[in-house]
C-alpha positions in Angstrom: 31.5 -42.6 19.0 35.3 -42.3 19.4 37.4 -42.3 16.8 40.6 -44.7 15.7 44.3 -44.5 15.3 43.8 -45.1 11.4 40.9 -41.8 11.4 43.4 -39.9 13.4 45.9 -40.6 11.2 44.2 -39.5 7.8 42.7 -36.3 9.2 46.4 -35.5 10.2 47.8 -36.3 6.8 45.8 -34.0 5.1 47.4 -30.9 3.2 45.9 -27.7 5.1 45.8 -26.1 1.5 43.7 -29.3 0.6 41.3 -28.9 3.0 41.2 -24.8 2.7 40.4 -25.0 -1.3 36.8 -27.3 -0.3 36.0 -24.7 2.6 36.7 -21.7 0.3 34.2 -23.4 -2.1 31.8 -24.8 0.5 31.1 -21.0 1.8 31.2 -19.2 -1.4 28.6 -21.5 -2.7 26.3 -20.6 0.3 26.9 -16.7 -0.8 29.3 -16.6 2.3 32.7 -14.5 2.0 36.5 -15.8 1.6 37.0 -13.2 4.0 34.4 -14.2 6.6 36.5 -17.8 6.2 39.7 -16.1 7.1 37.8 -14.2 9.9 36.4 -17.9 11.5 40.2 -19.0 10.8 42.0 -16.3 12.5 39.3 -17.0 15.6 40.3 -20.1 16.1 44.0 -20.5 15.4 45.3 -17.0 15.7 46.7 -17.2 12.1 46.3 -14.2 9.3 45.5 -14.0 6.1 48.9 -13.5 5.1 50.0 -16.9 7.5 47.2 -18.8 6.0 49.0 -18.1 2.4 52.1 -19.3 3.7 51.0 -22.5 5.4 49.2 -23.0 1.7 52.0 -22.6 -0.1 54.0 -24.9 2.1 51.7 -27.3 2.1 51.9 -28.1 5.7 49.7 -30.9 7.0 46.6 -30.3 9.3 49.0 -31.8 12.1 51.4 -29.4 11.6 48.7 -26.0 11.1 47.4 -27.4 14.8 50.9 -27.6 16.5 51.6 -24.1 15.3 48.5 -22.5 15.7 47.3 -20.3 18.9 44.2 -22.4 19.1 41.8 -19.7 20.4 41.4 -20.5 24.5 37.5 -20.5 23.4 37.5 -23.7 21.0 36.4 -26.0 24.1 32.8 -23.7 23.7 32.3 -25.4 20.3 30.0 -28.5 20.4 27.8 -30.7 18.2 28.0 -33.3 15.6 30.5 -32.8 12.8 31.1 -36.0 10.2 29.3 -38.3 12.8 31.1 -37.5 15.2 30.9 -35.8 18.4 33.5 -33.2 19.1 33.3 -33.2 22.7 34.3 -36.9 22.8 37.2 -36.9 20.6 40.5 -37.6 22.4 43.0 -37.2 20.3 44.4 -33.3 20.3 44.6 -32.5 16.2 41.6 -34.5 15.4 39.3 -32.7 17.9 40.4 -29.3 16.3 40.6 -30.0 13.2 36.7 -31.2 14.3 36.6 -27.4 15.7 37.1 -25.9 12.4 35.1 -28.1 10.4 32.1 -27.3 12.6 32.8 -23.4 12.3 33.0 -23.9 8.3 30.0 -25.4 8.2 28.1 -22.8 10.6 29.4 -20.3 8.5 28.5 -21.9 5.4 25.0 -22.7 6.8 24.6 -18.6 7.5 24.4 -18.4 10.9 25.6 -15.3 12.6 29.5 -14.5 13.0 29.0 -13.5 16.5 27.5 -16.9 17.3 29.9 -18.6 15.4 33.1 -17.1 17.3 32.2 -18.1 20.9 32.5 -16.2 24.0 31.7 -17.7 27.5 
């Protein structure tokens, strides 16, 4: 399943502080940490906690947290189905990691272990 120019376009409309306010509530509902959040966060995108309150605050769009971001040289080790979609077949740059950290939100919300979560080859 590939995705379209419309898809790609939402998902990279999106506010990051949008999207950070369901994962916050996503993993403290499954007794998961805010700071194990900003630990699966910094993995992937190289950003603090104090970067992640400034990209909040200024509202930045997913687009724009992706074409700052350090994107951990790792990500390509994260696979699977995430919204119906697979990640390894999604072309387009900000839509497959913004793919990446959906899946690791939702590993971390469904308790598996950090180390698993933040891949190593």
């Amino acid at each position: 399943m590939t995705t379209t120019p419309e898809h790609d376009a939402r998902i990279a409309s999106y506010t990051f502080a949008e999207i950070y306010a369901l994962y916050v509530n996503k993993v403290e509902k499954k007794e998961r940490t805010k700071e194990e959040l900003h630990q699966v966060l910094e993995w992937l995108t190289g950003y603090n906690e104090k970067k992640l309150n400034e990209l909040i605050e200024e509202k930045v769009t997913i687009a724009t947290f992706f074409e700052r971001a350090d994107l951990n040289p790792h990500a390509h080790l994260i696979k699977g189905v995430i919204c119906g979609y697979r990640i390894e077949n999604i072309e387009t740059p900000i839509t497959k990691q913004a793919r990446y950290m959906d899946k690791l939100v939702d590993e971390l919300a469904r308790g598996r272990k950090m180390e698993k979560i933040l891949r190593k080859p």
